[in-house]
Structure formats: structure tokens, C-alpha cells
VEXLUM-138602 format. One record per residue (C-alpha): x, y, z. Coordinates in steps of 0.05 Angstrom, whole numbers, padded with zeros to 5 digits, always signed. Example, Ala and Ser with C-alpha at 12.3 -4.5 7.8 and 13.67 -1.06 7.14 Angstrom:
BEGIN
+00246-00090+00156 +00273-00021+00143 
***
This chain:
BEGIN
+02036+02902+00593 +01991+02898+00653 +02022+02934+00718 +02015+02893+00771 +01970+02900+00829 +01999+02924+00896 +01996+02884+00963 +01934+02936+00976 +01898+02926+00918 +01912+02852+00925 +01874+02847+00998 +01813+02900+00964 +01809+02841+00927 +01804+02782+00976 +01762+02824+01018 +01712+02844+00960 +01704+02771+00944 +01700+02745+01012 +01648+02802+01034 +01609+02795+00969 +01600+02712+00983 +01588+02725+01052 +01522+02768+01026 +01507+02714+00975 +01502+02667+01038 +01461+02717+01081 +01404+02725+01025 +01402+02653+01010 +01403+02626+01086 +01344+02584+01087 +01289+02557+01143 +01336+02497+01144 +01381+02538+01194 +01328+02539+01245 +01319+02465+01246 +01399+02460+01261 +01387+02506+01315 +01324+02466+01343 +01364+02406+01331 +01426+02423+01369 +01388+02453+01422 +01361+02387+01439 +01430+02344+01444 +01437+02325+01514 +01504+02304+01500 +01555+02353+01458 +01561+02379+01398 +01611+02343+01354 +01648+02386+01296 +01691+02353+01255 +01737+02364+01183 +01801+02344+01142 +01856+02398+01133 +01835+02474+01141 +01758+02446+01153 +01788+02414+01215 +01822+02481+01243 +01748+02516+01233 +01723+02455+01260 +01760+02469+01328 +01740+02549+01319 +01664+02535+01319 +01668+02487+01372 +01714+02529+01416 +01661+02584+01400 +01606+02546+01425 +01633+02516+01492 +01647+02583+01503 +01573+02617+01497 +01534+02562+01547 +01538+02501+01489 +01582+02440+01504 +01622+02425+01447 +01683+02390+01421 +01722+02373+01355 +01740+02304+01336 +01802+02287+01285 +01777+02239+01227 +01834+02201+01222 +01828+02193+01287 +01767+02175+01293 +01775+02124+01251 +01827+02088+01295 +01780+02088+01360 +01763+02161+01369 +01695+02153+01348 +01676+02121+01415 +01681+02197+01437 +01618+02204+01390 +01553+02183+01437 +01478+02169+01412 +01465+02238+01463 +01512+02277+01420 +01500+02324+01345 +01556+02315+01287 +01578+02378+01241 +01618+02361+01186 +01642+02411+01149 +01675+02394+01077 +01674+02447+01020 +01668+02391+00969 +01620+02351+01008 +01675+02284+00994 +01724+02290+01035 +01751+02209+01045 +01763+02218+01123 +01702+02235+01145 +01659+02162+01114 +01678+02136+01185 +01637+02189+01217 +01590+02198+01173 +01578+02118+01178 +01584+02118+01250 +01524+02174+01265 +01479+02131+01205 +01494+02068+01254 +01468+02102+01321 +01411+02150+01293 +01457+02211+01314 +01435+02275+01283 +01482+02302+01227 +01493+02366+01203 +01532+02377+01138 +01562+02449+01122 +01586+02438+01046 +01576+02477+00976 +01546+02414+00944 +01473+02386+00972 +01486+02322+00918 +01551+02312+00946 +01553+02241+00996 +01558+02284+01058 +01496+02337+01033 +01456+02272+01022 +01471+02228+01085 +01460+02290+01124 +01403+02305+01164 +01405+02381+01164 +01445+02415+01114 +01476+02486+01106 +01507+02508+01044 +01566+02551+01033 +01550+02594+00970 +01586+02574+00901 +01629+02633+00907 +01701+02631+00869 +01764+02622+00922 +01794+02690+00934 +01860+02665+00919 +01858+02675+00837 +01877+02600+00821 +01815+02581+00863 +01841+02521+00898 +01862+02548+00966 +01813+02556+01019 +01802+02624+01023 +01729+02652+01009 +01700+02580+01030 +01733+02574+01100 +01712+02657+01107 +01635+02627+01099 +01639+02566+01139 +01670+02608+01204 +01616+02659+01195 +01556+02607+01188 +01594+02576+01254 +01585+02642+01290 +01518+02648+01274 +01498+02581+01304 +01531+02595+01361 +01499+02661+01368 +01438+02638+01354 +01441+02581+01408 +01470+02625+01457 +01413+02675+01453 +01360+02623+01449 +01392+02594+01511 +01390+02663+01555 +01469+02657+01559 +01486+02722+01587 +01553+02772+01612 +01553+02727+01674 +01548+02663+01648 +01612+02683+01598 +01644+02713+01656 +01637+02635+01681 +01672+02604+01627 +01723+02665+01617 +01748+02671+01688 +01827+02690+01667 +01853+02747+01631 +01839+02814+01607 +01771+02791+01581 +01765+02760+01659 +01775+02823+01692 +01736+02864+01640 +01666+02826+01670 +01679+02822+01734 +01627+02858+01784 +01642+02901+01838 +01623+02844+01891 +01684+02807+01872 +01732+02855+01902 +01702+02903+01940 +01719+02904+02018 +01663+02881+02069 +01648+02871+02149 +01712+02897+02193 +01750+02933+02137 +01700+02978+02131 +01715+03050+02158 +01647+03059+02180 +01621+03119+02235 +01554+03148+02261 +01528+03216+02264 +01536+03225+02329 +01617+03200+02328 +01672+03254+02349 +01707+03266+02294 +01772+03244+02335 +01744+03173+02332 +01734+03189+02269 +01794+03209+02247 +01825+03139+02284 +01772+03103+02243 +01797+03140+02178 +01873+03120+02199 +01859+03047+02218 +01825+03030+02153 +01873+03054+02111 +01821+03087+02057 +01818+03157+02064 +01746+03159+02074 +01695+03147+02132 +01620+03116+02118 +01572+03152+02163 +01521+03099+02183 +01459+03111+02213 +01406+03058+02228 +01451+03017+02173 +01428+03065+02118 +01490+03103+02081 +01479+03181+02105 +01542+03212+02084 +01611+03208+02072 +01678+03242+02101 +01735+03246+02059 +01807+03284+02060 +01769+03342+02027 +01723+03347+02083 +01772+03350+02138 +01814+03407+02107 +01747+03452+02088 +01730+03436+02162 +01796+03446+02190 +01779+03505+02240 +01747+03470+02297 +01745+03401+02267 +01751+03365+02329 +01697+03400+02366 +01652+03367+02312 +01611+03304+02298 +01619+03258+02233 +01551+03280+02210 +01570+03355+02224 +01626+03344+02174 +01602+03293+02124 +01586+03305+02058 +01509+03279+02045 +01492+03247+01986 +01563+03204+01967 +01566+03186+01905 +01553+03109+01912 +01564+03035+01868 +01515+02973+01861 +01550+02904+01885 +01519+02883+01815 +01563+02941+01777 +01618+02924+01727 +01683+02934+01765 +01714+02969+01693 +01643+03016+01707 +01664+03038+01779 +01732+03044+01755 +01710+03100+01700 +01658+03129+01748 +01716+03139+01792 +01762+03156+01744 +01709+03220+01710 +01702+03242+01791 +01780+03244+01806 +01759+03192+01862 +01805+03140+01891 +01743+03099+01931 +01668+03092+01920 +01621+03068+01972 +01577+03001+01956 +01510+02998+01972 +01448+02956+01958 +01371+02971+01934 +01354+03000+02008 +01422+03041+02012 +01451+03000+02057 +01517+03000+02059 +01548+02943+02041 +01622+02948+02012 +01677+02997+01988 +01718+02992+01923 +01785+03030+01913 +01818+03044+01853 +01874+02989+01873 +01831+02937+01873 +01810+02953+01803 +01880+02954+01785 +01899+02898+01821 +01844+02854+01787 +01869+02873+01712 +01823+02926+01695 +01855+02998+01667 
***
């Protein structure tokens, strides 16, 4: 009698099947993928992706994936479609159609519709003679791996493939396009993933908040400057170049005749300093490995230009 697998042994399995067609893929990716990519980089329009049943929730993945990495996509239902929806489908737009079988009933509409109008096709199926493989204009193929479900009828190891060939168009399009941190910062303004790219410019303090002294000021004017700003810290500021800085640490190791003194008698020279340009979640560790609650901002010349404290990292989502 054969002992039956555990749930751990069950998923070694899934995953060894899934990982071994998703080599098979990899070594047999043709130069057809590069036309694709040449082909949807040239739609004016959007890029249309479109399948029945589990094909139709990859379908939204990849074009969810691509809107989000600088190219305009969106799915369309095929029963929908059918019933008026194709009028979202323009002669500036690119199809995908993704059906493992390659004859899927729901998507003849489409498939029709981009024939009519000279729209560029792109099939992603397991079977090039199917009547999707052969209308298409560009096809990828899925490998003829088994299902990883053991009866090898639910969509397991084919839907595996057709995500990862979606990721790698949209990869390959963002890269080609130059889509970089701050374009995806654009289009990924809210949430954790929000705050983890945003720069140091978006919430650093500027102009009048600035606790900002010369070399030459008293350090009771100083000290008013410190207290008015709130920061704990003094910029000393000379011909608008950063010279030093004056912190809580520097008043107490100066304590015995502090206010005879100057800011630039007290300062500490070379402050440890941030770039406008800086990832806030950068500042925040640089502050973080100094046991520093502010950091000064300053640009190419060393002008001073801003100050970042911890808060406003916190505030903004980033810990």
C-alpha cells in the first residue's frame, strides 16, 4: 500500500513541476519575443490583454503589471466584448490573448475584430496550429508541460508560465523604455511602496523654517534661533555655503562660557549632510546608524537648502 504523500511533499511537487516548465520555457524562448516587444513598443494606443476563466485573471495581472512600469494597458472581458466592449479595442491599440488551448470560443470576437482593423495580435498559447496560434501575428508558446495538479486539467503549471512570460514583457518594455524609481514612484504614489521611493525633497523643511545662523552670530541669538525652530539644531551659514552645525551636544561640551561665544566658535564643522535627490528611507537609516534625529540638506555646491527630521520620515510612512 502506497503511504500517502504529505501536504509538504505535495507542494515539492507543484513547485518541481512548475519550476522545471518554467526552464523548459526559458531555453526554448525564441527571437519571436523580441518582435512582441518591438511590436508593443510601437502601439500608440494601449495594450489590450484579454482571456476566458483563469486566462482572464492573468490577463488583468499582466496588464496591471504593465500600466504600472510606464506601458498603458488594460484588460477586456470576452463576453463582453462581444456585447459592445470591443469598441474599447482601437486600430492604435495591441491585443494579447492568452488561451492554453489556443480555442477558447469567447475570444473569435476579438480575434475577428483585430483581423477586421489590421490590429496587431499577440497569442500566448501551448498550440501554434491552434486558431488563435495561426490568426496571430506574433506568437509565444507556453511549453507542453503536464498541469501540476496530477489529473492535469486544472490550471496550474500553464497559468505559472503565462504570468512569468507576462513579467518578462513587461520588464522588457519597461527597460527598453528608460522607466525608472521615479517614474514608478509616479504611478505608485500611496502606500508603503509610496513612501518607500519618496526623496528627501518631498518632505524636507525649506525658506523660514530653517534654523539658520552665521559665524559671526552670538550664540544667544543663537540659542533663540535653536528655540524658535523647534529642531534642536542651528545651520551655520556663511556666504550661503553650509560651514557647520550646532547641536544639543555642542551647547553642553561648550557650556562654560557659552554665551561669550559665536556660532562658528561652537559649531561642529563638517555636518554630516543629505542630497534633496536622496531616498527619504536612505536619510532615515543614515540617521538612524548616527543616533541622529535631523540631517541638514544640501545641494552639489553645499548650499544649504533643506532639513529632514526623523518625524517627517515617520510621518510619511517610512520605518
Amino acid at each position: 500500500m502506497t503511504t500517502p504523500k504529505t501536504p509538504t511533499q505535495i507542494a515539492r511537487d507543484v513547485l518541481t513541476i512548475e519550476s522545471a516548465a518554467l526552464a523548459q520555457m526559458r531555453d526554448s524562448l525564441s527571437e519571436g519575443f523580441d518582435s512582441v516587444v518591438e511590436a508593443l513598443l510601437g502601439v500608440r494606443g494601449r495594450v489590450i490583454v484579454s482571456g476566458m476563466g483563469k486566462s482572464g485573471h492573468i490577463a488583468a495581472k499582466i496588464a496591471a503589471t504593465m500600466a504600472s512600469t510606464g506601458t498603458p494597458a488594460q484588460t477586456v472581458h470576452p463576453g463582453e466584448a462581444s456585447h459592445g466592449d470591443l469598441g474599447m479595442i482601437t486600430s492604435d491599440d495591441a491585443v494579447i490573448l492568452i488561451s492554453n488551448s489556443g480555442e477558447t470560443r469567447e475570444l473569435a470576437d476579438i480575434i475577428a475584430h483585430t483581423r477586421r482593423y489590421a490590429i496587431p495580435l499577440v497569442a500566448i498559447t501551448k498550440k501554434a496550429s491552434s486558431t488563435l496560434g495561426m490568426q496571430a501575428d506574433h506568437l509565444l508558446l507556453l511549453p507542453d508541460a503536464p498541469e501540476a495538479c496530477g489529473i492535469g486539467m486544472a490550471p496550474t503549471t500553464s497559468t505559472t508560465c503565462t504570468i512569468a512570460i507576462g513579467d518578462a514583457l513587461a520588464v522588457a518594455l519597461m527597460k527598453l523604455r528608460g522607466f525608472e524609481r521615479e517614474n514608478f514612484l509616479a504611478f505608485h504614489p500611496g502606500g508603503t511602496l509610496g513612501a518607500q521611493l519618496l526623496k528627501v525633497s518631498a518632505v524636507m523643511h525649506t525658506g523660514a523654517e530653517l534654523p539658520i545662523v552665521n559665524e559671526s552670530t552670538p550664540m544667544s541669538e543663537t540659542l533663540i534661533e535653536m528655540t524658535a525652530k523647534g529642531f534642536g539644531v542651528a545651520a551655520v551659514v556663511e556666504n550661503a555655503r553650509l560651514t557647520g552645525v550646532i547641536t544639543d551636544g555642542d551647547l553642553r561640551r561648550n557650556m562654560d562660557g557659552l554665551m561669550t561665544r559665536t556660532a562658528g566658535e561652537v559649531a561642529t564643522r563638517s555636518p554630516m549632510t543629505t542630497t534633496p535627490d536622496t531616498l527619504l528611507v536612505e536619510a532615515l537609516g543614515v540617521m538612524n546608524a548616527n543616533k541622529r534625529t535631523t540631517l541638514l540638506v544640501t545641494d552639489d555646491a553645499h548650499h544649504l537648502v533643506g532639513l529632514v527630521h526623523i518625524h517627517d520620515a515617520l510621518r510619511a510612512g517610512v520605518a
